[in-house]
VEXFIPA-58296 format. One line per 2 residues: for each residue x, z, y of N, C-alpha, C. Coordinates in Angstrom, 2 decimals. Layout:
BEGIN
X/Z/Y/X/Z/Y/X/Z/Y; ...
END
This chain:
BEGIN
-77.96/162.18/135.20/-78.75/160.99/135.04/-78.47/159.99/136.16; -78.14/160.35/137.15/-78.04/160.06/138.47/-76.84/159.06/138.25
-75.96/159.74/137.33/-74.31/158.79/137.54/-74.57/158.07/136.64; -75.64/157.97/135.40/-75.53/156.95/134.41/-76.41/155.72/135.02
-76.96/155.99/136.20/-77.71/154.92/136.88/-76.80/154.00/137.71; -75.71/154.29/137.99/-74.72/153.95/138.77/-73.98/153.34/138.10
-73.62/154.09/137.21/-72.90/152.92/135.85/-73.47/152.12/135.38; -74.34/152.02/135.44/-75.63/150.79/134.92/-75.35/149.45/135.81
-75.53/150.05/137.02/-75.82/149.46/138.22/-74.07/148.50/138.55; -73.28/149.65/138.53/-71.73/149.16/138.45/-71.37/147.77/137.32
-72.33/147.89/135.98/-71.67/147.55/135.22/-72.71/146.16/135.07; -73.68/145.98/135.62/-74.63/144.69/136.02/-74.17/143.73/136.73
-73.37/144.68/138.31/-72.77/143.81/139.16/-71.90/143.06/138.34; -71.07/144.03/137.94/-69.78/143.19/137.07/-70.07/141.87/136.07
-71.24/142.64/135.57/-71.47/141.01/134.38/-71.76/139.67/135.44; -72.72/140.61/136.75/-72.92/138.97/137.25/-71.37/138.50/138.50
-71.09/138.99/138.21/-69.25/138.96/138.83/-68.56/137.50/137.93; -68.64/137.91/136.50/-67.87/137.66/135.80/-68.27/136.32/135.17
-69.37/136.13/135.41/-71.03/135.11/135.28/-70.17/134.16/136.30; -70.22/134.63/138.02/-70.16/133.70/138.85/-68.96/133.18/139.01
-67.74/134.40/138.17/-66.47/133.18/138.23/-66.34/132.35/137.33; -66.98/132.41/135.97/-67.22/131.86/135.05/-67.44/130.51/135.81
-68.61/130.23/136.14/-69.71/128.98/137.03/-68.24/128.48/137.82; -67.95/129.41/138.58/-66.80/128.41/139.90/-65.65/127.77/138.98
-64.87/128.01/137.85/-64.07/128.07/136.96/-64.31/126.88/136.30; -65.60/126.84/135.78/-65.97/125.53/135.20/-66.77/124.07/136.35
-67.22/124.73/137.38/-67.53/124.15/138.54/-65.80/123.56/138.57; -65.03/124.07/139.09/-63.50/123.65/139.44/-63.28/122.65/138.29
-63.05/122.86/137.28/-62.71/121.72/135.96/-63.84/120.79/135.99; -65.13/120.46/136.47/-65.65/119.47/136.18/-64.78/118.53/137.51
-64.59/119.15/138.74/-64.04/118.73/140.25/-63.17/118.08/139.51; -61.98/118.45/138.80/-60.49/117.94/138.02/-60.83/116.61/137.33
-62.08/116.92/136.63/-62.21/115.92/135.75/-63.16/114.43/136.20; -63.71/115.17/137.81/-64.55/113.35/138.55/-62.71/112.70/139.18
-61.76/114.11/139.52/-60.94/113.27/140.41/-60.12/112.56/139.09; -60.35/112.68/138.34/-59.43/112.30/136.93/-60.02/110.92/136.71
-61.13/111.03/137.12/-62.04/109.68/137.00/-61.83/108.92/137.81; -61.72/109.18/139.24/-62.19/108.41/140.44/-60.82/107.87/140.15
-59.41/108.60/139.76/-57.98/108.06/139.92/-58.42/106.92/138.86; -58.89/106.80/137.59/-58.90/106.01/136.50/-59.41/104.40/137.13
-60.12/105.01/138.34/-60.93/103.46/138.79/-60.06/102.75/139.83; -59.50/103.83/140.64/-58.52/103.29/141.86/-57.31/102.39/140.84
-56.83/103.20/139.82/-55.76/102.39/138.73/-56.53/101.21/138.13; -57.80/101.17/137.54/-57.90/99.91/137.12/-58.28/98.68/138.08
-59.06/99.24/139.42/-58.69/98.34/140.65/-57.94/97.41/140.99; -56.81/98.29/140.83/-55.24/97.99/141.36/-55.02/96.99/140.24
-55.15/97.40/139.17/-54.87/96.53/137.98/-55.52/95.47/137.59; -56.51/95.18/137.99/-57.44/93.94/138.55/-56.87/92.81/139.39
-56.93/93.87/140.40/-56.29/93.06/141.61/-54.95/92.73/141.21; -54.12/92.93/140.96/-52.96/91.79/140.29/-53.22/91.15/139.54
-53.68/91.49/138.60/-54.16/89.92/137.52/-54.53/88.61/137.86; -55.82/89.07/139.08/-56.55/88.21/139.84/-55.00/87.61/140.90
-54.10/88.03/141.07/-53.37/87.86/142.05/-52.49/86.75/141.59; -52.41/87.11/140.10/-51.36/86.98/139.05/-52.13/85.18/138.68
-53.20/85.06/138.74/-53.72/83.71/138.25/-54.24/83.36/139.95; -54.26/83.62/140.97/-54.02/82.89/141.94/-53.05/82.46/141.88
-51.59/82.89/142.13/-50.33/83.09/142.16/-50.17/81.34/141.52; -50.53/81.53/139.82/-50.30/80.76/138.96/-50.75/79.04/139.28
-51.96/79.46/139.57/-52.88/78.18/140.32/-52.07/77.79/141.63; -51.87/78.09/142.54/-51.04/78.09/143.38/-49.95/77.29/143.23
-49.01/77.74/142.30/-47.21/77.15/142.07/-48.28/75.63/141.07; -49.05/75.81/140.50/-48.66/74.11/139.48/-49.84/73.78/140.76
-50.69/73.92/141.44/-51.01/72.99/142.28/-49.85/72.42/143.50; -49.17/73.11/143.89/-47.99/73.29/144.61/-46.97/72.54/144.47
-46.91/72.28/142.77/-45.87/71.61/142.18/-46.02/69.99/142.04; -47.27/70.24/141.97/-47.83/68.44/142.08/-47.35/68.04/143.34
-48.14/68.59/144.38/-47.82/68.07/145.70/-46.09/68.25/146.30; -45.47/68.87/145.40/-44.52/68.72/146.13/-43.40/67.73/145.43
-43.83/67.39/144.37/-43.32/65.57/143.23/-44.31/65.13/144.31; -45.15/64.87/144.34/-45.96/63.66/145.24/-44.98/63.46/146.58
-44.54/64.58/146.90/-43.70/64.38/148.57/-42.68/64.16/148.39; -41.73/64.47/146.95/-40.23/63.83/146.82/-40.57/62.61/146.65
-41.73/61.96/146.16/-41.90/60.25/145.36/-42.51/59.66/146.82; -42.82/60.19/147.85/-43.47/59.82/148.58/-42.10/59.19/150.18
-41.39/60.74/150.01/-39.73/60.45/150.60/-38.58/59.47/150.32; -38.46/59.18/149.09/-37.96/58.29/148.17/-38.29/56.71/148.52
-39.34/56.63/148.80/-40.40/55.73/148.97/-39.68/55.33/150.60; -39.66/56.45/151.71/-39.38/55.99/152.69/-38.19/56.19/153.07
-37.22/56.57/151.66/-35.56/56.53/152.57/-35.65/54.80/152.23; -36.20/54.43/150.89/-35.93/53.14/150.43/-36.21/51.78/151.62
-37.56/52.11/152.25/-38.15/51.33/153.39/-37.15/51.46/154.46; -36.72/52.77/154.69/-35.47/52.59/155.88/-34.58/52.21/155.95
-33.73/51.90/154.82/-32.60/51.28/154.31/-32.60/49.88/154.09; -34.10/49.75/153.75/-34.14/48.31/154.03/-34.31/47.71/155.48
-35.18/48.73/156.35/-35.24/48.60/157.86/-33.67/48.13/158.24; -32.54/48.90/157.95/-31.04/48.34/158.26/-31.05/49.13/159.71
-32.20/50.78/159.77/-31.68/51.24/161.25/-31.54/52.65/160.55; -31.00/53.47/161.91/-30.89/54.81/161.36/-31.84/55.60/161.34
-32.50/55.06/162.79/-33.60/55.95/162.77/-35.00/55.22/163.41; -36.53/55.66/162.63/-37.77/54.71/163.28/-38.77/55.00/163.37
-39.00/54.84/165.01/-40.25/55.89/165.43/-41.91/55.46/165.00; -42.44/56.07/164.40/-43.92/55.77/163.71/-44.82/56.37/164.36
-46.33/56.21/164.43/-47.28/57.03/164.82/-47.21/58.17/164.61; -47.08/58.42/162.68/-47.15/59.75/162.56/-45.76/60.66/162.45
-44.96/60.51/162.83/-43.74/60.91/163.09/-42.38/60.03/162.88; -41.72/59.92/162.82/-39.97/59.63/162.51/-39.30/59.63/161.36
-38.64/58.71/160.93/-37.89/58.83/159.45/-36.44/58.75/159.93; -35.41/58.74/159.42/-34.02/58.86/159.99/-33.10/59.42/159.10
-32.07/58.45/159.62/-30.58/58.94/158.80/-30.15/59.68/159.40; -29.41/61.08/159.35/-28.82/61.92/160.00/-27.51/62.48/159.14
-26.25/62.28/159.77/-25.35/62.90/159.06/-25.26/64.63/159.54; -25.21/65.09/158.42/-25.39/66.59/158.02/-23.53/66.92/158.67
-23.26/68.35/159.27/-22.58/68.62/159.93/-21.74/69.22/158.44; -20.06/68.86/158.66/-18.97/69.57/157.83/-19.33/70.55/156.89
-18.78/71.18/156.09/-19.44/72.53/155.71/-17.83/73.16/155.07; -17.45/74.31/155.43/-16.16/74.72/154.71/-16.76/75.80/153.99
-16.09/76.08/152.91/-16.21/76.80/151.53/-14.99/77.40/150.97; -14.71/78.65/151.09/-12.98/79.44/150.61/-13.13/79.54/148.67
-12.37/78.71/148.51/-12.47/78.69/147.11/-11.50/79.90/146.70; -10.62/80.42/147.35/-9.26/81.57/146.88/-8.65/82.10/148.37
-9.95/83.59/148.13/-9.55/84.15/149.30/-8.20/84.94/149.40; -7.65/85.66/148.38/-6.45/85.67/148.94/-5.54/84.82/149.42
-5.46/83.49/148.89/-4.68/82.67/149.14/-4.94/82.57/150.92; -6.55/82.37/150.98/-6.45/81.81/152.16/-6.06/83.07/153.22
-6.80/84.23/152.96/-6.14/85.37/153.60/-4.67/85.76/153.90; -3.67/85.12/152.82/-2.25/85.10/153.11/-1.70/84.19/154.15
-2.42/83.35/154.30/-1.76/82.45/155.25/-2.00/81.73/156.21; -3.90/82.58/156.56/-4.79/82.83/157.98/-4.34/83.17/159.45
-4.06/82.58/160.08/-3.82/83.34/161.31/-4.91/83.70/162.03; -4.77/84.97/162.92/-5.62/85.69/163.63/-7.06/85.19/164.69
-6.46/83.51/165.07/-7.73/82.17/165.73/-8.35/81.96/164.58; -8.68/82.46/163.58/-9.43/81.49/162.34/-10.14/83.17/161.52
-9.85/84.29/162.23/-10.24/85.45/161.35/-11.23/86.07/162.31; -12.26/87.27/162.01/-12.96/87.43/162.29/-12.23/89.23/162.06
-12.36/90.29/162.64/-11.84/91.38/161.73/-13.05/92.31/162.43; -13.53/92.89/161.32/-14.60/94.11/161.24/-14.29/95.65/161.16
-14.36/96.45/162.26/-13.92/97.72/162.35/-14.80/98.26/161.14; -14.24/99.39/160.68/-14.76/99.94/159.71/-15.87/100.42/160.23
-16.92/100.75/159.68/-18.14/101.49/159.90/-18.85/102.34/159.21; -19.27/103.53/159.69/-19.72/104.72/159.01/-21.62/104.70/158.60
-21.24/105.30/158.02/-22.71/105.79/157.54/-23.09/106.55/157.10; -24.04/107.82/158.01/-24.80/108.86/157.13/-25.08/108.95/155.73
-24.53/109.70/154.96/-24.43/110.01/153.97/-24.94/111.72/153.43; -26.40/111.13/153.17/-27.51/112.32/153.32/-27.35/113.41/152.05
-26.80/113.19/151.16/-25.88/114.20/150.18/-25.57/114.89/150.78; -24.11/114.55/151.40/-23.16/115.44/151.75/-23.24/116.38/153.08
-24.18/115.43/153.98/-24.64/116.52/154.88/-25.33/117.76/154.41; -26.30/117.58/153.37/-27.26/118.58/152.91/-26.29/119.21/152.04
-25.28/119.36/151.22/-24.16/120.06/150.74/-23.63/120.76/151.94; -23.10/120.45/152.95/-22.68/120.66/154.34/-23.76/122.00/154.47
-24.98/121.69/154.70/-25.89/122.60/154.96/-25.83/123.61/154.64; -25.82/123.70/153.07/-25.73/124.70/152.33/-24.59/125.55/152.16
-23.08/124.95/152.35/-22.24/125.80/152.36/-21.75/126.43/153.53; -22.63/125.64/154.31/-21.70/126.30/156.16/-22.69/127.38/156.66
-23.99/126.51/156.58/-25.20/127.27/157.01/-25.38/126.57/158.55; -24.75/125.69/158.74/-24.38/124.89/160.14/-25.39/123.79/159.91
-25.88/123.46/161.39/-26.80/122.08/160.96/-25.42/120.98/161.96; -24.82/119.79/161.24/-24.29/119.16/162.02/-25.02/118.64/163.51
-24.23/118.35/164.32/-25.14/117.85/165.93/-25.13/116.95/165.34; -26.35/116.36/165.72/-27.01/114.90/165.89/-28.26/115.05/164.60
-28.47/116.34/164.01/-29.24/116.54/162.99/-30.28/117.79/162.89; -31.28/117.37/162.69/-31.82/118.45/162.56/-32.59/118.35/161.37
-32.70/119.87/161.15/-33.19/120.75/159.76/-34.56/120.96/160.06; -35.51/120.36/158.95/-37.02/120.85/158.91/-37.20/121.38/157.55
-37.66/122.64/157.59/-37.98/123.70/156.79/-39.00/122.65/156.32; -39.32/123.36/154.29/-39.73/122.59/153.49/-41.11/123.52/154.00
-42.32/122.53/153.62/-43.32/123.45/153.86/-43.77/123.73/152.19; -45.27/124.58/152.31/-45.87/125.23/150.76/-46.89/124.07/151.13
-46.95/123.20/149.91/-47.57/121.98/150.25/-48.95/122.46/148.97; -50.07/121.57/148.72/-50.87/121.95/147.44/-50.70/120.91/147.02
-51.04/121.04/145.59/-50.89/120.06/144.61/-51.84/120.61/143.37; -52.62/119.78/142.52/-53.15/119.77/141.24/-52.29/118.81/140.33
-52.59/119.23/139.26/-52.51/118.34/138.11/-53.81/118.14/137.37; -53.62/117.53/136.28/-54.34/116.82/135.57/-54.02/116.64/134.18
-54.64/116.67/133.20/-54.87/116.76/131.96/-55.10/115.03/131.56; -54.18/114.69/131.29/-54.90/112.98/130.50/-55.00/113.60/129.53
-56.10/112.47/128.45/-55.94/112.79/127.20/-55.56/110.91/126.25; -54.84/110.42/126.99/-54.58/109.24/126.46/-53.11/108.75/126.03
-53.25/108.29/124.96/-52.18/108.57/123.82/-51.15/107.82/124.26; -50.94/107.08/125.12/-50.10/106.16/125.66/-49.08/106.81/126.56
-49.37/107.93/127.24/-48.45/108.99/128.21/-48.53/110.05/127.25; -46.82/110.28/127.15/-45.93/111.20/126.45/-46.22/112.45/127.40
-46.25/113.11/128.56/-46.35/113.86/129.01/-47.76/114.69/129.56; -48.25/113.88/129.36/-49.87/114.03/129.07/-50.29/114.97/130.34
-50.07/114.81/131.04/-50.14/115.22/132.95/-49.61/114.67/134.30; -50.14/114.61/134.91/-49.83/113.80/136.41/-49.85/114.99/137.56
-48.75/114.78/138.11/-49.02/115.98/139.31/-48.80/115.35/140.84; -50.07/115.77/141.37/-50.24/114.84/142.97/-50.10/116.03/143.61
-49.07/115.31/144.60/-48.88/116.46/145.88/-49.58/115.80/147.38; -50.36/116.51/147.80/-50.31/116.16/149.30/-49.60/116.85/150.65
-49.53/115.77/151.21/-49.04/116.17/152.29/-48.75/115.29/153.21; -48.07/115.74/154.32/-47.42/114.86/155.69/-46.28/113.78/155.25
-45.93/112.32/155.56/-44.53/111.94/155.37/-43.69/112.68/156.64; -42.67/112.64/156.15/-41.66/113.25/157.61/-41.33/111.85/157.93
-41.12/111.76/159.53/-41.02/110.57/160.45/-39.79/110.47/160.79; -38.83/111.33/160.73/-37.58/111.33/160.86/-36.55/110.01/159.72
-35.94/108.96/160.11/-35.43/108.17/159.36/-34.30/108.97/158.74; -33.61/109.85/159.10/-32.43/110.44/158.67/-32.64/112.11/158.85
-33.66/112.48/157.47/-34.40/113.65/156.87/-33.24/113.74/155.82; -32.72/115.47/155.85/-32.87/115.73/154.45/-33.55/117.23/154.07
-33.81/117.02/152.96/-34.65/118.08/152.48/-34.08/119.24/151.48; -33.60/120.43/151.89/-33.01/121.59/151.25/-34.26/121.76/150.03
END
């Protein structure tokens, strides 16, 4: 009698075992489904805020555009007055108007041509120059087992990540997966 009390007792714990992962299980999926939410608001935020950006933006260029016909008709206005002045240049309260001749400008219409028959006072010559090429080092990595000098190797870490369940008909893949973690600070990282 003694052991069927124990099994009783064994088999109570268990239901409320199975009770409380139940609760954490669905506790966890409601968690999935506020951050599923909270992302839905940060995205339509964002998506706000450009629109709003998008008709500033807009307001902006045709107010912009007026005033800046008002300042070509307004320039126009005073190359015409200076030309009639008969000077080059005339000092005003609120600043200066003036003729200024604009400096040469050369333009290579046919660079081989001109390259054939350039001499060395008129050329500029550029040593070749290298550049890390983060492929092939990390190929390098892998087949030597060598870290080149001037480089170093940072082990990938076990990072966490969830996904997410959309249920909106517009995404073919019908899940999003966020990882967190550290950026690496290193400009010239590669990652095995």
């Amino acid at each position: 009698m003694k052991n069927d009390g124990v099994s009783f007792m064994d088999q109570i714990v268990k239901e409320a075992e199975e009770k409380e992962q139940k609760l954490n299980r669905e506790m966890a999926d409601l968690m999935l489904l506020e951050i599923r939410n909270l992302q839905e608001e940060i995205e339509q935020t964002f998506e706000q805020a450009e629109r709003e950006r998008n008709i500033i933006k807009n307001w902006a260029i045709t107010k912009n555009s007026k005033l800046t016909n008002r300042i070509e008709w307004i320039s126009k206005k005073l190359e015409l007055f200076l030309k009639e002045e008969g000077v080059k240049t005339l000092d005003l309260a609120f600043g200066t108007i003036r003729f200024r001749k604009q400096p040469d400008r050369v333009e290579i219409v046919d660079d081989e041509m001109f390259l054939n028959n350039a001499t060395s006072n008129i050329l500029t010559i550029v040593p070749e120059s290298a550049k890390a090429d983060m492929n092939k080092i990390k190929s390098f990595i892998k087949r030597s087992g060598r870290v080149p000098n001037g480089c170093e190797l940072i082990p990938g870490e076990v990072k966490f990540s969830y996904s997410i369940n959309n249920h909106k008909e517009e995404e073919l893949n019908g899940s999003k997966e966020i990882r967190t973690g550290s950026k690496q600070t290193s400009k010239l990282s590669v990652v095995i």
